[in-house]
C-alpha positions as CSV (number, residue, x, y, z in Angstrom):
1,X,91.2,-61.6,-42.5
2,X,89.0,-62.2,-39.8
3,X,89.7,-62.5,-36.0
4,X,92.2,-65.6,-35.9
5,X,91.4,-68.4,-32.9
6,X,94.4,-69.6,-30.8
7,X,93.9,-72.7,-31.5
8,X,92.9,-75.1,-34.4
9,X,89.0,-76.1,-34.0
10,X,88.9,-79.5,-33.2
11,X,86.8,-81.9,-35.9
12,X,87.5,-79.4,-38.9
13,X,88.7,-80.6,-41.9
14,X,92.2,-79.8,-43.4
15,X,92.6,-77.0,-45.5
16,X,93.1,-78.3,-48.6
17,X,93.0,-74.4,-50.7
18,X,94.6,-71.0,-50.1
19,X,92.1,-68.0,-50.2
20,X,94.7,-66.2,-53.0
21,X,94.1,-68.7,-56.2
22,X,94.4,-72.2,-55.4
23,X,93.9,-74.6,-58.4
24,X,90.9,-73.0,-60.5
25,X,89.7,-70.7,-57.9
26,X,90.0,-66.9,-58.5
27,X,92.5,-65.0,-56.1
28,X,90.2,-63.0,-53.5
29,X,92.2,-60.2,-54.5
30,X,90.3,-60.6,-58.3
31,X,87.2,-59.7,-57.7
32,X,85.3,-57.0,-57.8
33,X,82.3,-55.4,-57.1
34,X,81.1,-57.6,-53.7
35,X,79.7,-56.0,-51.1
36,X,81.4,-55.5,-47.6
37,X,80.0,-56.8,-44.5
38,X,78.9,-53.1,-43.7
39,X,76.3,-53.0,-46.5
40,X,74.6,-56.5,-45.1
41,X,72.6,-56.3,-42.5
42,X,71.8,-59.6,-40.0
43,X,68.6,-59.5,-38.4
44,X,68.0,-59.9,-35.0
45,X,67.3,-63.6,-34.8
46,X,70.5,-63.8,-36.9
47,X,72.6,-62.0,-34.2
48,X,70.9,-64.1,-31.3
49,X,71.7,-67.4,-33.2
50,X,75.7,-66.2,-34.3
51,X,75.9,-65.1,-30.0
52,X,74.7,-68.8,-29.2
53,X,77.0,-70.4,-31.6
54,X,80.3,-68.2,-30.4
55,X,78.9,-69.5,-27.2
56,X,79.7,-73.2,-28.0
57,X,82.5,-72.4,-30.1
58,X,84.2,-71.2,-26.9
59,X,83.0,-73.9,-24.6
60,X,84.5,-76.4,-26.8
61,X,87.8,-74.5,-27.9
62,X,88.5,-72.5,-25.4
63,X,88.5,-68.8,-24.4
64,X,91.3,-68.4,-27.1
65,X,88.7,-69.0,-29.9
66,X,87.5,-66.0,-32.0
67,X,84.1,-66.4,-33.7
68,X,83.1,-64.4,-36.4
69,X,79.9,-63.5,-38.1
70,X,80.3,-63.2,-42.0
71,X,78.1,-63.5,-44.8
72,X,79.1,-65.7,-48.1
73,X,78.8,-63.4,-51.0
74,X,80.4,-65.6,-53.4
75,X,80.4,-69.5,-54.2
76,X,83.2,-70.9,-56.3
77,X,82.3,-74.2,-56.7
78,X,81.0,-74.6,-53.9
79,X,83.7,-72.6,-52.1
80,X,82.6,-69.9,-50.4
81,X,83.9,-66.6,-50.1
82,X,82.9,-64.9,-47.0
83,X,82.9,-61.1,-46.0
84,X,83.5,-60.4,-42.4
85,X,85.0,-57.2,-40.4
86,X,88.3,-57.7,-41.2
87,X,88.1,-58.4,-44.8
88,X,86.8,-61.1,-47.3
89,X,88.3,-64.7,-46.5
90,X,87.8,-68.1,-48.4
91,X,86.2,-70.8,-46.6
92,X,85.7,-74.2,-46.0
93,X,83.4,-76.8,-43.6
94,X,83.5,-77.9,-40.3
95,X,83.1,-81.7,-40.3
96,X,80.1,-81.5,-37.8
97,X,78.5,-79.1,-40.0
98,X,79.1,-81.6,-43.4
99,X,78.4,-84.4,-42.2
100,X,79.0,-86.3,-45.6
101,X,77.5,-83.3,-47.5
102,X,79.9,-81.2,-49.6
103,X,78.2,-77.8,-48.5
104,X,74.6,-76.6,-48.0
105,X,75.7,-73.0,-47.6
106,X,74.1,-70.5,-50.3
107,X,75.1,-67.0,-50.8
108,X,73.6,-64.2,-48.8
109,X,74.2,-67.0,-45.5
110,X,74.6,-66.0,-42.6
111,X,78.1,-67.8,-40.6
112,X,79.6,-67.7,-37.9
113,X,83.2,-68.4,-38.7
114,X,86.8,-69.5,-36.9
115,X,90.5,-68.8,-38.7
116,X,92.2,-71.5,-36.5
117,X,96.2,-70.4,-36.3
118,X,98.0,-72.6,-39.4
119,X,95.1,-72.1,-41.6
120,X,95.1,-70.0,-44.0
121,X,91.1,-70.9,-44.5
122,X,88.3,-69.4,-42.2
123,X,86.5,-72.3,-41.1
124,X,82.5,-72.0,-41.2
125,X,81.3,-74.2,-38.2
126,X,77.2,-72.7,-38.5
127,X,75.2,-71.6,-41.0
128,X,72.6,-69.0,-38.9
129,X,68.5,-69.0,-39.2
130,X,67.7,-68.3,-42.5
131,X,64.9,-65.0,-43.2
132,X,64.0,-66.4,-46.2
133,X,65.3,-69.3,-49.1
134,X,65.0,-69.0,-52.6
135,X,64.6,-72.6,-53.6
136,X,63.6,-74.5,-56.6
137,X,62.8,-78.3,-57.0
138,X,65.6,-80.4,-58.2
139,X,65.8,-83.8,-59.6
140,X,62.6,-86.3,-59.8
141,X,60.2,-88.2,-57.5
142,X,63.0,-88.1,-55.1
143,X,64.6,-84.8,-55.6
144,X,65.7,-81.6,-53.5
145,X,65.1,-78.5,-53.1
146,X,68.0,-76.8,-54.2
147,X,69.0,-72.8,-52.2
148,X,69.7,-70.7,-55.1
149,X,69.8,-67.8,-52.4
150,X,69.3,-67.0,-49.0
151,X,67.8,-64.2,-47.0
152,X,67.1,-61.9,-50.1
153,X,64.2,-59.7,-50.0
154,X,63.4,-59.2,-53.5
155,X,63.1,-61.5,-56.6
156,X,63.4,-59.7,-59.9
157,X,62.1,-62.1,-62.6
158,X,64.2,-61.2,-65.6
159,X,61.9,-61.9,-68.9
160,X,63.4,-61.2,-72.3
161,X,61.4,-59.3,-75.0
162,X,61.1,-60.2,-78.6
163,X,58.5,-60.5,-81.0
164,X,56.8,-63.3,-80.2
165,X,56.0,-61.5,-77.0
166,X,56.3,-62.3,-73.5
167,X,56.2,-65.8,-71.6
168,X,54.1,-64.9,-68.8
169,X,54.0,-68.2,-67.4
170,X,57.0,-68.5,-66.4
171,X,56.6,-64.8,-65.0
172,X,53.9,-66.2,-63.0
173,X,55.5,-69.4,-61.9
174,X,58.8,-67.4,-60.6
175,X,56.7,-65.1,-58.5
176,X,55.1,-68.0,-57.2
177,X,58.4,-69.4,-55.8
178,X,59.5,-66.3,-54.7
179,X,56.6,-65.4,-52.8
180,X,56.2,-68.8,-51.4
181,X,59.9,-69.0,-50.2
182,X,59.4,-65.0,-48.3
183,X,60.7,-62.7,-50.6
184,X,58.7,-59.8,-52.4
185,X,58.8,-59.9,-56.7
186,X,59.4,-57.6,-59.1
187,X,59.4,-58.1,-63.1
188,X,62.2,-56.7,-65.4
189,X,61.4,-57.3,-69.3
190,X,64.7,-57.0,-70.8
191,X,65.6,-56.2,-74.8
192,X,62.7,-53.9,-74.7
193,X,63.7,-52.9,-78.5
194,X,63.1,-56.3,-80.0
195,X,59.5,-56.0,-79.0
196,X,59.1,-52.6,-80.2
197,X,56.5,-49.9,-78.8
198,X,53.5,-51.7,-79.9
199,X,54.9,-55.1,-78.5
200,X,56.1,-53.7,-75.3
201,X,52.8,-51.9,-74.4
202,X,51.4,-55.6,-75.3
203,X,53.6,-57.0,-73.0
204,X,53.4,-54.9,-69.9
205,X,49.3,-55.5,-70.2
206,X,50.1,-59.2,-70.3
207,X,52.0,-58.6,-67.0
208,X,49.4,-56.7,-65.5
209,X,46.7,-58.9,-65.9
210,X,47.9,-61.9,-65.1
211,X,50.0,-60.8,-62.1
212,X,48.1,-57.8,-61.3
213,X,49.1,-54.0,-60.1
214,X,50.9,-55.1,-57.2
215,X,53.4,-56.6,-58.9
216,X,56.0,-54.1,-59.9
217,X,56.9,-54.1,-63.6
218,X,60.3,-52.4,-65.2
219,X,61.2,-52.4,-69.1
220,X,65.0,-52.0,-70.0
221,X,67.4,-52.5,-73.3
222,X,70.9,-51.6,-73.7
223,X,70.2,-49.9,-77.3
224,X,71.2,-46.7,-78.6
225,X,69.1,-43.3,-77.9
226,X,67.8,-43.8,-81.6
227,X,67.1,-47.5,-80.8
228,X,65.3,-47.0,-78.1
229,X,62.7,-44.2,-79.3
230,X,59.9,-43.6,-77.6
231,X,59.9,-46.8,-75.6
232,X,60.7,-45.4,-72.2
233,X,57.2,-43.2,-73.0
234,X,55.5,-46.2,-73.6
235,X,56.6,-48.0,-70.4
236,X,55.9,-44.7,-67.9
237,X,52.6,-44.6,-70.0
238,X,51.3,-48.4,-69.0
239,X,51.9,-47.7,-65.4
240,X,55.8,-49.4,-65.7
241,X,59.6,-48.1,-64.7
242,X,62.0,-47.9,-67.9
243,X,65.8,-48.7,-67.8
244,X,68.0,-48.8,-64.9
245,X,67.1,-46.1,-62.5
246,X,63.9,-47.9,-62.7
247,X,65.6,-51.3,-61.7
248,X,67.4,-49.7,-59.2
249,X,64.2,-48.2,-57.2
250,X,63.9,-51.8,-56.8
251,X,66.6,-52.2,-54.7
252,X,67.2,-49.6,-52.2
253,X,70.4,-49.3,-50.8
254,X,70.2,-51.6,-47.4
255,X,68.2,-54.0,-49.2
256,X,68.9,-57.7,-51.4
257,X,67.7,-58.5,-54.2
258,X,68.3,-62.0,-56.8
259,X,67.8,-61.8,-60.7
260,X,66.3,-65.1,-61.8
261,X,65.5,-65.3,-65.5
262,X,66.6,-68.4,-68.2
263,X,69.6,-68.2,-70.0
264,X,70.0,-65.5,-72.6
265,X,67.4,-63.1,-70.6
266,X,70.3,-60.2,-70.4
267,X,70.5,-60.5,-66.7
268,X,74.4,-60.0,-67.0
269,X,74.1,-56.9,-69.3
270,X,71.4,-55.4,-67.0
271,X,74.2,-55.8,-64.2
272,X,76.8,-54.3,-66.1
273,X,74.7,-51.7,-66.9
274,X,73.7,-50.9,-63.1
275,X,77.5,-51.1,-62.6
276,X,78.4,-48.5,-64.6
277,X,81.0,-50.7,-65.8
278,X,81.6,-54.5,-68.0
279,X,82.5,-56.7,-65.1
280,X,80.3,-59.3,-66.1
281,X,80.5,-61.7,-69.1
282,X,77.7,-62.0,-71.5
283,X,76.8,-64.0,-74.3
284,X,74.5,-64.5,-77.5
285,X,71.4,-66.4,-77.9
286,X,70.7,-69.0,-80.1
287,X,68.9,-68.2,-83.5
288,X,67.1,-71.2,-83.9
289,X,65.1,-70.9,-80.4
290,X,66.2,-67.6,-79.5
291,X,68.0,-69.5,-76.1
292,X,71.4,-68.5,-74.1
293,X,74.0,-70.2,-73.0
294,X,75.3,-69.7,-69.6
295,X,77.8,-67.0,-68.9
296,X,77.5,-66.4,-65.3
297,X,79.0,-69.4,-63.2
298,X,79.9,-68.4,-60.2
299,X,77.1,-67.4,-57.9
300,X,77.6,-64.0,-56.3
301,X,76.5,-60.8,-54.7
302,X,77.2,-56.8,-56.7
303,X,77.0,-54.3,-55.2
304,X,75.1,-51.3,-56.8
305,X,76.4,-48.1,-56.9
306,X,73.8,-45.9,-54.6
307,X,71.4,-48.9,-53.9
308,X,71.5,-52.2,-52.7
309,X,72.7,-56.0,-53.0
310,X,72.1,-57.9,-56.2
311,X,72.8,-62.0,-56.4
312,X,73.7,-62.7,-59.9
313,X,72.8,-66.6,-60.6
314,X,73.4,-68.8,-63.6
315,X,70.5,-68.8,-65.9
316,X,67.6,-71.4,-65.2
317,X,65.8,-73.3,-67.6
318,X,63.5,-75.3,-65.7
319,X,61.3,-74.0,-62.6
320,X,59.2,-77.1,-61.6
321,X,56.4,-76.0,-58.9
322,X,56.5,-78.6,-56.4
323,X,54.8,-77.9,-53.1
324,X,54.8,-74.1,-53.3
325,X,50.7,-73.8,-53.0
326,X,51.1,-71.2,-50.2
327,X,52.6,-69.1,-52.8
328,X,50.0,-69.6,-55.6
329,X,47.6,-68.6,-52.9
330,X,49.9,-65.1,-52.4
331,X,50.1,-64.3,-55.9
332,X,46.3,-64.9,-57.0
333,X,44.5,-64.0,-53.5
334,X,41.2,-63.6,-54.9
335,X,41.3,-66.9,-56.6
336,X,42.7,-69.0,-54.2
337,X,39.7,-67.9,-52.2
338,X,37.5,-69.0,-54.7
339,X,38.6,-72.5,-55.1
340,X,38.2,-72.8,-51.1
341,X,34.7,-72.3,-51.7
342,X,33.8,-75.0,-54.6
343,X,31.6,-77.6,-54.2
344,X,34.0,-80.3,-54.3
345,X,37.1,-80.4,-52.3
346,X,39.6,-82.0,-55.1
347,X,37.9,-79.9,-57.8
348,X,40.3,-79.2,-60.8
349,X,38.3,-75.6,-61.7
350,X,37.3,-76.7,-65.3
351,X,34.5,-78.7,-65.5
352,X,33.0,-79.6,-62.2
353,X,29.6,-78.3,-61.3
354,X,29.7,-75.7,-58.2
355,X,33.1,-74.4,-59.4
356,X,33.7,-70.9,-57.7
357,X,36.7,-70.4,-59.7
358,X,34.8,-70.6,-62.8
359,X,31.7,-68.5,-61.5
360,X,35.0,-65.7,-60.3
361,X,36.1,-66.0,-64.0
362,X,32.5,-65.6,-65.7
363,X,31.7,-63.0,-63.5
364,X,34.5,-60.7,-65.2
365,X,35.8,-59.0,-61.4
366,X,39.2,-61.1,-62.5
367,X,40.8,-60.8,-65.6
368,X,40.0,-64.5,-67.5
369,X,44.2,-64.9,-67.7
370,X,44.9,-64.7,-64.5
371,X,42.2,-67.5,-63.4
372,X,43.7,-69.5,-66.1
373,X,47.4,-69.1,-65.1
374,X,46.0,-70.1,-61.6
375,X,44.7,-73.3,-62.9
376,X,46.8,-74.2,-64.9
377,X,49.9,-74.0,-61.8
378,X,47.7,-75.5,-59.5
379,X,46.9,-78.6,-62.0
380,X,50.7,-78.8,-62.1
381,X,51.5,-78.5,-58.8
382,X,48.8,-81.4,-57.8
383,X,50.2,-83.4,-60.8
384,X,53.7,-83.0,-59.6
385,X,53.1,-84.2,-56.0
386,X,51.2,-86.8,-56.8
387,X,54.4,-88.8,-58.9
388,X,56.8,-88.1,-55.6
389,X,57.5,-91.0,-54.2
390,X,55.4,-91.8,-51.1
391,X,58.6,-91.4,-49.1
392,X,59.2,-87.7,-49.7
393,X,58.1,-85.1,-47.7
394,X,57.5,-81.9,-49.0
């Protein structure tokens, strides 16, 4: 439990669940495999804005209030489960912080927390600066973005092999968003034995010259010795990691990291395989299009046995690049230059005369894929924006 205030905090709204299985929720006590608050780490700006806010928890409770920093490493939903010094402790929303809204908290938050006496409930009354915000567009010309994580340093964009190869755009457009929203990316092609040797070799080239050698690229599959063959060979050989150590290197312990990938891309076996153990549910894919269906529901942190943090989140199937130029111009440096230099200001790099992105891709010092995966995001991107409504500020 965490440190318990003397008195209830004024403006907080009853507590209407129990932290040991109210209704749907799982029993705190039930799960497994979440991190404690001594393998998180708050950064400085973090602990500054968690001492301000215990500050004016105090001034208007009282010296018998006890703030608490915590960080949500679960969401239930929308219930958070929060890890603090004296334990893990379900949690709900002060009314100030609300206000109408059911909860803008995301796992890997930052909180500083209250247990008012007669609750059996922490109450979050902040959610602290956030380092950096994994967010994708939601809705239409008047959507949101919606936090699919906070403060995580790496995104690994889980891909799924098979024989009709690899979908590097939507490789590309994931590292985009991650880059954009302050995390670093990594790539983790899953089901390396559908693709085979020859397929997989394909595949990590694919990678490469599209996303370039900065990128770090790791091949898995949860087959058999005899399955697998000489695939690990052929992923050291094209300049890739192979299986789970090699995921793992991605996230050193001290460190967070999310899996984003679409249903069906084996992001829950490659967790249970980093576990050690089946904790997580998985599913099959559809024949007909080779799609998943959702087994993860809950959002959460795991905690890796001799490495870091890892957010498991329900697959995505739609990434919709709206406003995220700043990391188009991360992931494709050299291009991005380029189309500052063209003739015209609104050109669309494929036809207009005085085109530096074209004359970049002619002169062969990019690969040709990468300047098209470049245009073709940016011509989204520009398409997008322009159907927002006037209204909506990006």
């Amino acid at each position: 439990m965490a440190r318990r205030a003397n008195r209830k905090g004024r403006g907080s709204r009853p507590a209407r669940l129990r932290g040991e299985g109210v209704g749907s929720l799982p029993a705190l006590s039930s799960l497994q495999d979440l991190p404690t608050l001594g393998e998180l780490h708050a950064t400085p700006p973090q602990l500054r804005a968690f001492d301000e806010a215990s500050c004016d928890a105090v001034r208007e409770l009282g010296e018998g209030a006890s703030p608490a920093i915590g960080c949500v490493v679960r969401l239930d939903r929308g219930y958070p489960a929060v890890a603090t010094e004296d334990g893990l402790v379900r949690a709900e929303f002060a009314a100030s912080l609300t206000k109408g809204e059911f909860s803008r908290v995301a796992v890997g938050d930052w909180v500083c927390v209250l247990v008012p006496q007669g609750h059996d409930m922490a109450i979050i009354r902040q959610i602290l600066p956030r380092e950096s915000d994994i967010a994708r567009w939601r809705g239409g010309s008047r959507g949101e973005r919606q936090t699919l994580a906070a403060n995580v340093d790496t995104v690994l964009v889980a891909q799924a092999l098979g024989a009709s190869g690899v979908d590097v755009d939507r490789i590309a457009r994931s590292a985009v968003i991650a880059l954009d929203c302050g995390a670093s990316v990594a790539v983790v092609l899953t089901k390396a034995d559908r693709a085979g040797a020859d397929g997989l070799a394909r595949s990590i080239s694919s990678v490469r010259a599209v996303l370039g050698d900065q990128v770090p690229v790791v091949a898995c599959c949860a087959g058999a010795d005899e399955e697998i063959g000489d695939l690990p060979n052929v992923a050291l050989g094209s300049g890739a990691g192979w299986g789970t150590e090699g995921v793992r290197a991605l996230v050193p312990p001290g460190s967070i990291a999310i899996v984003l990938g679409e249903s069906g891309a084996g992001k829950s076996t490659l967790l249970n395989a980093l576990l050690g153990h089946e904790v997580l549910q998985t599913g099959s894919v559809r024949a007909s299009d080779d799609a998943g269906r959702h087994t993860t529901v809950a959002r959460r942190m795991v905690s890796l046995p001799n490495a870091g943090v890892i957010v498991d989140e329900p697959g995505l199937r739609s990434l919709p690049l709206i406003g995220h130029e700043r990391g188009l111009a991360k992931l494709f440096p050299r291009v991005a230059q380029a189309a500052g230099e063209c003739r015209f200001r609104d050109c669309t790099h494929t036809h207009e005369p005085g085109c530096a992105v074209r004359d970049l891709a002619d002169s062969g010092d990019v690969p040709p894929e990468r300047v098209e995966t470049y245009v073709s995001l940016a011509s989204e991107m520009r398409a997008s924006a322009a159907e927002l409504d006037p209204d909506v500020t990006l």
